[in-house]
C-alpha positions in Angstrom: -8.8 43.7 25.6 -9.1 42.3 22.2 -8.7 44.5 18.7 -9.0 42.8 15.4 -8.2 39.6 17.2 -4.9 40.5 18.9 -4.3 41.4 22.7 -3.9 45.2 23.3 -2.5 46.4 26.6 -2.0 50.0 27.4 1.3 49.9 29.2 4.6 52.1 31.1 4.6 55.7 31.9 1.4 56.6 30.9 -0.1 54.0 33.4 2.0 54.8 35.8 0.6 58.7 35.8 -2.6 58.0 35.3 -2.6 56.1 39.0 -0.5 58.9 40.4 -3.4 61.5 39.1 -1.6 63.0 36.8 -1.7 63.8 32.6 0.0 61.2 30.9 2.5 63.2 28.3 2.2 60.3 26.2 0.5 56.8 25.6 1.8 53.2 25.1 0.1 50.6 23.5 1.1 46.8 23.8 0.0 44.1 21.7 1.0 40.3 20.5 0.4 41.4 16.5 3.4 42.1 14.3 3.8 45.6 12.9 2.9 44.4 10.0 -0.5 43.5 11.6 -0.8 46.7 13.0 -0.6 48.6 9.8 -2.9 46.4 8.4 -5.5 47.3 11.4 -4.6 51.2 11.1 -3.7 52.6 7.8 -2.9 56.4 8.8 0.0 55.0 10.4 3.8 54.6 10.3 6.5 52.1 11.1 10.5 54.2 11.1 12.4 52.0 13.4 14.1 48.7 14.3 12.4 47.9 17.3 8.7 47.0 16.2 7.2 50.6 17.1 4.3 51.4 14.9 3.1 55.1 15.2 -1.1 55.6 14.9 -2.1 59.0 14.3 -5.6 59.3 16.2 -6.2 63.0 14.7 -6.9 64.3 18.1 -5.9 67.6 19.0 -4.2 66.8 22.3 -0.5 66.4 21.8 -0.4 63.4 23.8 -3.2 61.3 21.6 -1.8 62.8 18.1 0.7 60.0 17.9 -0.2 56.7 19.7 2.6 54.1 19.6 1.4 50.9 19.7 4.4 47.9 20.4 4.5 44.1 19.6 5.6 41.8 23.0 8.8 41.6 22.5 12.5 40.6 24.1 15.9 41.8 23.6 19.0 41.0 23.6 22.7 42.1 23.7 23.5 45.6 24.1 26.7 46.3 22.7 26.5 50.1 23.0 25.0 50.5 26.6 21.7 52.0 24.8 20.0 50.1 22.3 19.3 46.1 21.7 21.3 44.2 19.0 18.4 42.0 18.5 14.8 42.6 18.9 13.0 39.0 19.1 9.0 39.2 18.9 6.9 37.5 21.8 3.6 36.0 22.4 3.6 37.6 25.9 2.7 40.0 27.5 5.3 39.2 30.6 8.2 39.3 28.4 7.0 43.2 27.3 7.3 44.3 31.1 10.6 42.2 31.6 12.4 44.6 29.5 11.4 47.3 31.2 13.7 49.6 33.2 11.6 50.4 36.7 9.1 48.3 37.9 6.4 51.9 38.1 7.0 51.4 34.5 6.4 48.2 34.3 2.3 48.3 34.8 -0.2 47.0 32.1 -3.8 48.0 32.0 -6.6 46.1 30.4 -8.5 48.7 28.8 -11.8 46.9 28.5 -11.5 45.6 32.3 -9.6 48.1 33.8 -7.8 45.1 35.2 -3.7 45.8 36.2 -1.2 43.4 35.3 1.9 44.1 38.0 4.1 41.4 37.6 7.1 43.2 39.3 5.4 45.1 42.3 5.3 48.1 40.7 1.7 48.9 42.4 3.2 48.7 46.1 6.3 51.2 45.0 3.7 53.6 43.3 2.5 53.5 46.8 6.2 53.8 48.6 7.4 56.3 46.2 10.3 54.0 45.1 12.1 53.9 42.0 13.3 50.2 41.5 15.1 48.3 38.7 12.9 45.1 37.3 15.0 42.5 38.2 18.8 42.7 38.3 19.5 46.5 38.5 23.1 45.9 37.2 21.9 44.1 34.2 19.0 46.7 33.3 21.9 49.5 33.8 24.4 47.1 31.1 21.6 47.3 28.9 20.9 51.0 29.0 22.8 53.5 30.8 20.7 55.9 30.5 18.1 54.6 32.2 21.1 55.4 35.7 20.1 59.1 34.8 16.4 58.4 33.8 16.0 57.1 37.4 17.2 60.5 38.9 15.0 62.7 36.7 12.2 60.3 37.8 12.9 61.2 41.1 13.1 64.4 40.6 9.8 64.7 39.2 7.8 62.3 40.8 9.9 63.2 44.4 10.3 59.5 45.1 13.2 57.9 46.6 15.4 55.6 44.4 15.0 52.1 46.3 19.0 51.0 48.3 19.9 48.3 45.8 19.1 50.7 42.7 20.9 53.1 44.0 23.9 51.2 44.8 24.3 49.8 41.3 24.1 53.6 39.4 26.9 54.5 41.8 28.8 51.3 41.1 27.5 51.7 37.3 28.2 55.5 36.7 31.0 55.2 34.3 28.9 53.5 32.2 27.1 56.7 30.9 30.3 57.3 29.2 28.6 55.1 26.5 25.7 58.0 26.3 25.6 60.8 23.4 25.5 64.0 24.6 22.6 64.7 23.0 20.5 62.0 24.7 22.2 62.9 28.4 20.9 66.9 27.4 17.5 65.3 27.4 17.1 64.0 30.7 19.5 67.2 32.3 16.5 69.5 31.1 13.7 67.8 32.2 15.7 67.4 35.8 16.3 71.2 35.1 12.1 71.5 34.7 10.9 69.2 37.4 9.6 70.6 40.6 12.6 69.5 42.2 15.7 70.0 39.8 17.9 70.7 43.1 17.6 67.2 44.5 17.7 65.7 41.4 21.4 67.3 40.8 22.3 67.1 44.2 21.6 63.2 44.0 23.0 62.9 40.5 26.6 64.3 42.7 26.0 61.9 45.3 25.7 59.2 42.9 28.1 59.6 41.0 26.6 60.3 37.4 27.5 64.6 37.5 31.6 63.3 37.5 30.5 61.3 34.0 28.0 63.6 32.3 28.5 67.3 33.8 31.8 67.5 35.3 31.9 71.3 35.0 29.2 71.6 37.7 30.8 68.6 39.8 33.5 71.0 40.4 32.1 73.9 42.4 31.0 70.9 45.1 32.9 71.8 48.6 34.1 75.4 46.6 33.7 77.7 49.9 33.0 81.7 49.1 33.0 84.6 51.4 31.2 83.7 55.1 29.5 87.2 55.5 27.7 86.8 52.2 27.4 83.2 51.9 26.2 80.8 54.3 27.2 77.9 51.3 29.7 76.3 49.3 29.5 77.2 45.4 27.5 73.9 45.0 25.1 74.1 47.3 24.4 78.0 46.8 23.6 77.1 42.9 21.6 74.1 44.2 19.3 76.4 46.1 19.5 79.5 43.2 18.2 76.7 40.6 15.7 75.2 43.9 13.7 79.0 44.1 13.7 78.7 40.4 11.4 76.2 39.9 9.5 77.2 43.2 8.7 80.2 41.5 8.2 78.4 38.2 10.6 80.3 36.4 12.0 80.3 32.7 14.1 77.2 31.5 16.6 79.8 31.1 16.6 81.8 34.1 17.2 77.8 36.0 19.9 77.0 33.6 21.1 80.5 34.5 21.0 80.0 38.1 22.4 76.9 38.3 25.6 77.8 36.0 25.8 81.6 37.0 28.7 80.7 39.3 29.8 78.3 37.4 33.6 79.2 36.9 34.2 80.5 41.1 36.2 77.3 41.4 38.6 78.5 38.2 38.5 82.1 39.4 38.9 81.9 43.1 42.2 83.9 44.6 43.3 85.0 47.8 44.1 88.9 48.0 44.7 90.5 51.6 43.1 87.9 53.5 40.3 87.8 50.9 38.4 85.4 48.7 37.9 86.6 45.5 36.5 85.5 42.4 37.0 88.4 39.8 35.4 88.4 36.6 33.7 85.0 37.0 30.7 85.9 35.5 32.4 86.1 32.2 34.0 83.1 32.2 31.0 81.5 33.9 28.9 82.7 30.5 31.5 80.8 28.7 31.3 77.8 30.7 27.8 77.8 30.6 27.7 77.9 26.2 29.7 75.4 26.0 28.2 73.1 28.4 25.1 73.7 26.9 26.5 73.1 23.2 27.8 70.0 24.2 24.3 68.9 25.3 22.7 70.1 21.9 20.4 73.3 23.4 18.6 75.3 21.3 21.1 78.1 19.8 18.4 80.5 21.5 18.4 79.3 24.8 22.4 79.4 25.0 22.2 82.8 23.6 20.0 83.8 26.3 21.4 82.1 29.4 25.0 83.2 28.2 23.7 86.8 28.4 21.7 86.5 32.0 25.5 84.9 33.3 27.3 87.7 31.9 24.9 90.4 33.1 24.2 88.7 36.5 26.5 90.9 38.7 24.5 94.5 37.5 25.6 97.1 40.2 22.2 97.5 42.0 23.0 100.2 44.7 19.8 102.8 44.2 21.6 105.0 46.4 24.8 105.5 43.5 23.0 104.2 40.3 21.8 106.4 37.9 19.2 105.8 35.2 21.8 105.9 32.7 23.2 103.2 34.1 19.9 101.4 33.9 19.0 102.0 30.8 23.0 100.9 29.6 22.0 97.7 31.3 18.7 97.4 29.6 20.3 98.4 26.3 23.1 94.6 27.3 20.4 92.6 28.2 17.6 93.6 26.0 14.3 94.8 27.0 13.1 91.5 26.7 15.5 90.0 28.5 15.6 92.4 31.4 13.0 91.0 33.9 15.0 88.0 33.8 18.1 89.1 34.7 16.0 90.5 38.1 14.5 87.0 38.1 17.9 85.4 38.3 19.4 87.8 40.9 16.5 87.1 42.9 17.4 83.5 42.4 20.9 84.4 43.5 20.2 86.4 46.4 18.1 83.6 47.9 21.1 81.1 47.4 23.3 83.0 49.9 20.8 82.0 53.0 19.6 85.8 53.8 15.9 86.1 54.7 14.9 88.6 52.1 14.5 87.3 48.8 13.4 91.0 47.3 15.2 93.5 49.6 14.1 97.4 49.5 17.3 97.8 47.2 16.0 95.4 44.5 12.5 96.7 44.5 13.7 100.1 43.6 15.7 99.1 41.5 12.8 97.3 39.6 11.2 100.8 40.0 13.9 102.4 38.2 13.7 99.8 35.6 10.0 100.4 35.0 10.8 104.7 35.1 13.7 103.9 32.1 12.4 100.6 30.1 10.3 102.9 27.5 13.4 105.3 26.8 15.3 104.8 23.8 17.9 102.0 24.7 19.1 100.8 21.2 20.6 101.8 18.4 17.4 100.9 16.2 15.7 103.0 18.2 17.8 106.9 17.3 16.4 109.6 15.3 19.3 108.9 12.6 20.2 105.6 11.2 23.3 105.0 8.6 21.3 106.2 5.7 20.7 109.2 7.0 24.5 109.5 7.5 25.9 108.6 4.6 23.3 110.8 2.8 23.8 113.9 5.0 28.1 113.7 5.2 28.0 111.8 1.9 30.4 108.8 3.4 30.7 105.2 2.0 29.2 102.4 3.8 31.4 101.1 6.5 32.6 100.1 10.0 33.0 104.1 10.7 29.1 104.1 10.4 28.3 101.1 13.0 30.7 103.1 15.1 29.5 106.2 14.9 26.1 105.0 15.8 27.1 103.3 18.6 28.9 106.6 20.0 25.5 108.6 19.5 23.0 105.7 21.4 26.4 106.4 24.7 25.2 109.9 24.4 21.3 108.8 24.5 21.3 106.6 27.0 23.0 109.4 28.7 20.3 111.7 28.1 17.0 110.0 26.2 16.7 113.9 25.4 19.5 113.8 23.0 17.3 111.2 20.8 16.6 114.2 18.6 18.1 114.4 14.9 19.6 118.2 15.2 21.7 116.9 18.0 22.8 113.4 16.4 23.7 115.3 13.1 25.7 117.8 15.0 27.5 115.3 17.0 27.5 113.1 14.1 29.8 115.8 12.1 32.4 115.7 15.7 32.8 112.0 15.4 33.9 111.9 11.7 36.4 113.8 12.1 38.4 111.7 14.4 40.6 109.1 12.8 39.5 105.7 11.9 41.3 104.5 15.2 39.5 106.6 17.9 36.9 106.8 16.0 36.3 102.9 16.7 37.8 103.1 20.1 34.8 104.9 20.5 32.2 103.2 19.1 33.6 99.5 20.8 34.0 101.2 24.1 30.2 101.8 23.5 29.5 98.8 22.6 30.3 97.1 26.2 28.6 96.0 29.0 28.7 99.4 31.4 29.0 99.2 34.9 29.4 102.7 36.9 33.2 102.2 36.9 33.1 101.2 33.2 31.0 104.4 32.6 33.6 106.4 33.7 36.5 104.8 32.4 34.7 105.9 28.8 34.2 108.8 30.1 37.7 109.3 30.3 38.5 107.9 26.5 36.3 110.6 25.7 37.6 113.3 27.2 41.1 112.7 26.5 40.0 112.2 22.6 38.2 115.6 22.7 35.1 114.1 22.1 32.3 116.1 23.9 
């Protein structure tokens, strides 16, 4: 096709989706004019980088078409830091545009007049074999940009190809090379692994290829981890593998995947040996840690750590309808957050699946969902009391202060308790008991309140209380 005199080629992934029948998430133009030829041709338009890009705003309201990057031909050379070219070099060609490219499904130009292909590298017969393949030499593509080792898993995670034998070799012999990757660009690529249709085989061939060892060694750990045989027909690894797997069958939250995939995160750190026994005490906390700061290395939204770290920490809720209470629901409801709640479910779900037993949502689970649905409209924070700290300090005439916060936090124990008790003659009354306890129990209190409650940790308060005289 021909625009203002120049060549224009649309080119890459866009081509590459639109012959696979699927929405292209973005489009690629390539052309032999300069970018200042470009601008020239398209005023609305914007030119940020070293590398010839020009940006066309189209106005269209599709997110794909806002921005449409249009590219001069052009070669590269020398890459010095394993990601980017020292020195971009122009071209008259359209041959040396697809050169540079990393796979040859990526390297596919279409006429846009003719509808004519240009497939220089054979990328039309591995469309058809479902293979990922380097252009050219896969070691020197991988030199250039190491990134493109892990690109090539996420592509077959969500196109479920097969990474062609020669390919594959070179990322395993090139791993180390990732080393040379920010964080920040590696979290990329994990997350859309973590959102393809198959985010399991993707990880699983990431291990196998040695890139999790260079990028996410904290997962690479829990491979050949074994847990308890009556429970688990799985290692660690493969368990999480098939957690994160029912995930994304179900089409579940970012979070709850992240979630299921790191939930057991820290069994390798925890594992012990007690009467004959594997155990793996409190690896849910630990595993919440694990999971932030993996996720803060790879630059996740704050909000997304915030929530994945709290699904973790919640994920081994005491369950048994036969011995839970509402109470106890609603104390878990009050951890997790209302909002949050159906996703903790989601992730145990996940979890239960991961051991190999048939059932994904047992009789125990579904009443326990019940239970959920009977408690979720109770009163369950401390927003939500008949008496706020206002109300306190005007009624005992206190100063602002910690004792406040802890005093609240005593009276939503009592409420989640007994939603009944959400009444302001009983939160005044029992108000007036707690201040007079000294600053010390008084905040014993109010952080033993504050916790995560299991049954057990219910009545370990229970017994602070008592022994403090606190009714």
């Amino acid at each position: 096709m021909k625009a203002g005199g120049f060549e224009v080629f649309v080119v890459g992934g866009c081509v590459r989706d639109i012959l696979l029948g699927n929405k292209p998430k973005d489009w690629d133009i390539a052309t032999n004019a300069t970018p200042e030829k470009i601008q020239g041709l398209f005023p609305d338009s914007f030119y940020e980088n070293t590398f010839g890009t020009v940006g066309v705003k189209s106005g269209s309201d599709d997110p794909a078409l806002k921005v449409v990057e249009i590219t001069p031909y052009r070669k590269e050379a020398g890459y010095s830091d394993k990601r980017h070219p020292d020195s971009v070099i122009f071209s008259h060609k359209l041959d040396d545009d697809l050169g540079r490219r990393d796979f040859t499904i990526n390297a596919l130009a279409v006429d846009p007049d003719k509808g004519q292909i240009t497939d220089n590298y054979s990328g039309l017969s591995d469309l058809e074999k479902r293979l990922i393949r380097a252009v050219g030499s896969p070691d020197k593509r991988f030199g250039e940009d190491a990134l493109r080792m892990l690109r090539a898993v996420r592509f077959a995670a969500e196109l479920d190809f097969v990474i062609e034998k020669e390919t594959a070799e070179s990322i395993s012999k090139n791993a180390g090379l990732i080393g040379h990757i920010s964080n920040e660009r590696i979290g990329e690529e994990f997350k859309k692994i973590i959102q393809s249709k198959n985010p399991a085989m993707g990880l699983a061939l990431a291990q196998k290829l040695h890139i999790l060892s260079h990028t996410l060694p904290e997962l690479e750990e829990m491979v050949g981890v074994s847990q308890n045989k009556e429970a688990h027909k799985y290692d660690v690894w493969e368990h999480s593998l098939r957690a994160l797997q029912h995930a994304a069958d179900k089409n579940f939250s970012l979070e709850v995947r992240l979630a299921a995939l790191f939930h057991d995160s820290a069994k390798p750190a925890t594992k012990r040996q007690e009467d004959g026994k594997t155990t793996f005490y409190g690896h849910e906390v630990v595993g919440a840690k694990v999971a932030r700061e993996t996720l803060r290395k790879l630059a996740f939204p704050k909000e997304v750590i915030e929530k994945v770290e709290k699904l973790i920490r919640c994920h081994m809720f005491f369950s048994d309808t036969e011995q839970i209470t509402p109470s106890a629901v609603r104390r878990l409801i009050n951890k997790v957050s209302k909002e949050n709640i159906w996703e903790l479910v989601n992730l145990r779900i996940c979890d239960r699946v991961g051991t190999g037993r048939p059932k994904e949502e047992p009789y125990r689970l579904r009443k326990f969902q019940s239970m959920i649905e009977e408690v979720i409209r109770d009163p369950i924070s401390v927003s939500m009391l008949k008496i706020d700290g206002n109300d306190i300090i005007k009624e005992f005439h206190v100063e602002p202060g910690p004792r406040i916060g802890y005093v609240l936090s005593a009276l939503l124990e009592e409420v989640l308790e007994d939603p009944t008790r959400n009444n302001k003659k009983f939160l005044v009354k029992h108000t007036a008991e707690l201040l007079k306890l000294p600053d010390g129990e008084l905040k014993g209190i109010g952080e033993a309140a504050r916790e995560v409650k299991t049954e057990v940790e219910k009545a370990e308060i229970t017994k602070i209380r008592r022994k403090r005289g606190v009714k």
